[in-house]
C-alpha positions in Angstrom: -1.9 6.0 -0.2 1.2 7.5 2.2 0.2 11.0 2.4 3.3 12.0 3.6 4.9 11.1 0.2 1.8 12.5 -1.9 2.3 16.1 0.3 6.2 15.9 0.0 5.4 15.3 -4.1 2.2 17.8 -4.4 4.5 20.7 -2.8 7.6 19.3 -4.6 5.9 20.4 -8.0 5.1 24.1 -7.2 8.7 24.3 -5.9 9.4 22.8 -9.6 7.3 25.1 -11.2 8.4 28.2 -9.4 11.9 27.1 -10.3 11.1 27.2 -14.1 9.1 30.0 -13.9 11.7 32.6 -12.0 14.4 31.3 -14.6 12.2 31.8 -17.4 10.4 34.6 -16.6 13.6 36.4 -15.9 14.8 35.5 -19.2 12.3 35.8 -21.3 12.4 39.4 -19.7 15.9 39.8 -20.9 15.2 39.5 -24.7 11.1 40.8 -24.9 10.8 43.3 -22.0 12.9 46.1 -23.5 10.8 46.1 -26.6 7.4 45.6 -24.6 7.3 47.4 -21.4 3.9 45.9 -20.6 4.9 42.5 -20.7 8.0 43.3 -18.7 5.4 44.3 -16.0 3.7 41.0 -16.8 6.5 39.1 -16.4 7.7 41.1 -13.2 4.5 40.0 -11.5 4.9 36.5 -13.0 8.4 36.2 -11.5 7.5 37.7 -8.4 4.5 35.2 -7.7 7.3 32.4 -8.5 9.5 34.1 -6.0 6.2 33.6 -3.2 6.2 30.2 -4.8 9.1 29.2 -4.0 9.4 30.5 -0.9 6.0 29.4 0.6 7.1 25.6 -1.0 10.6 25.5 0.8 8.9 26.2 4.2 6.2 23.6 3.2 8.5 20.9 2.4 10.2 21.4 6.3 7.2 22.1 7.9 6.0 18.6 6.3 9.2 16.8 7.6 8.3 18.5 11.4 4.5 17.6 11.1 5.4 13.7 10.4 9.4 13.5 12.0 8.9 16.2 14.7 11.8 17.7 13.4 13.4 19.5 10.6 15.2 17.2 8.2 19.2 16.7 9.5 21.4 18.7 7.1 24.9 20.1 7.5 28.0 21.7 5.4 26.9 22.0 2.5 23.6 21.4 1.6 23.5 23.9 4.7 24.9 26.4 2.6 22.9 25.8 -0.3 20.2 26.4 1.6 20.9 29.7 2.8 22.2 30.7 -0.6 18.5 29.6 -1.8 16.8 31.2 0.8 18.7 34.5 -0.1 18.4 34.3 -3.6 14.6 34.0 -3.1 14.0 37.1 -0.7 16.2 39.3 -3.0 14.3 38.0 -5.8 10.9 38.2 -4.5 12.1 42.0 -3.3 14.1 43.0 -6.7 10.7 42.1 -8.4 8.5 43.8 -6.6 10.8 46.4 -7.0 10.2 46.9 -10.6 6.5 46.3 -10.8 6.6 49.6 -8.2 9.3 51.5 -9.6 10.4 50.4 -13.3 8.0 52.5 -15.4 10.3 55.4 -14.0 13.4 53.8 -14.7 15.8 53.9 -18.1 15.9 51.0 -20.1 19.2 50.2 -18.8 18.0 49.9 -15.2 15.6 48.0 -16.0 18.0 45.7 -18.0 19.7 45.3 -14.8 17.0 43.8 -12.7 16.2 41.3 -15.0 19.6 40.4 -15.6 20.2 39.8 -11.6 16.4 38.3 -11.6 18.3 35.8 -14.4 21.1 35.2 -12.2 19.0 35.1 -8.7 17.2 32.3 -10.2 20.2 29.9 -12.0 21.9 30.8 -8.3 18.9 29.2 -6.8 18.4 26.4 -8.9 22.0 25.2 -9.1 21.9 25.8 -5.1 18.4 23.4 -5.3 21.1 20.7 -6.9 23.5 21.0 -3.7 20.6 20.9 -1.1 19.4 17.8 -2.7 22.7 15.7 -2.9 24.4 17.1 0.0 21.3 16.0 2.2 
């Protein structure tokens, strides 16, 4: 078995999951949250945990390409710009979500509306970005 390939695919599939789950979480949110303000803190700490997810994943997959190349994988233009938008998508995510499991039990329903709505669009940003990095690299 290469276990290069079965790391790459192993972190591959939490990046996948986090993907879903930031999307879905943040949408479900959308539609459920303003009726049920304890599932809105559920989800919150769902999407947050995704956000973690996704960022402890990315750094896996390069620091799996440095542990067996000795280097990070060769990308330019822009799958190098998808990656910062991904990286930035997932810090303000990550932060936005912690954000309302802290604050949101203080904050009018149309605040609160708000986060999830940019938590929605932080996550299609990031996985539409996760197409670029892909087939620009």
């Amino acid at each position: 078995m290469d276990l290069q390939n079965l790391a790459y695919a192993l972190t591959q599939v939490i990046h996948n999951f986090g993907a879903v789950t930031v999307v879905g979480g943040a949408a479900t949110a959308l539609w459920l949250a303003p009726r049920q303000p304890v599932l809105g803190r559920s989800l919150a700490w769902l999407v947050m945990l995704a956000w973690a997810a996704q960022i402890v994943s990315g750094v896996g997959l390069g620091a799996i390409s440095f542990y067996y190349y000795g280097r990070f994988p060769d990308i330019s233009g822009i799958a190098t710009a998808a990656l910062a938008i991904k990286i930035t998508s997932a810090v303000i995510g990550f932060f936005l979500a912690v954000l309302y499991i802290l604050r949101a039990a203080r904050w009018p329903d149309a605040i609160c509306r708000r986060i999830w709505q940019a938590l929605t669009g932080l996550g299609v940003v990031a996985l539409t970005a996760a197409a670029f990095l892909r087939w620009f690299s």
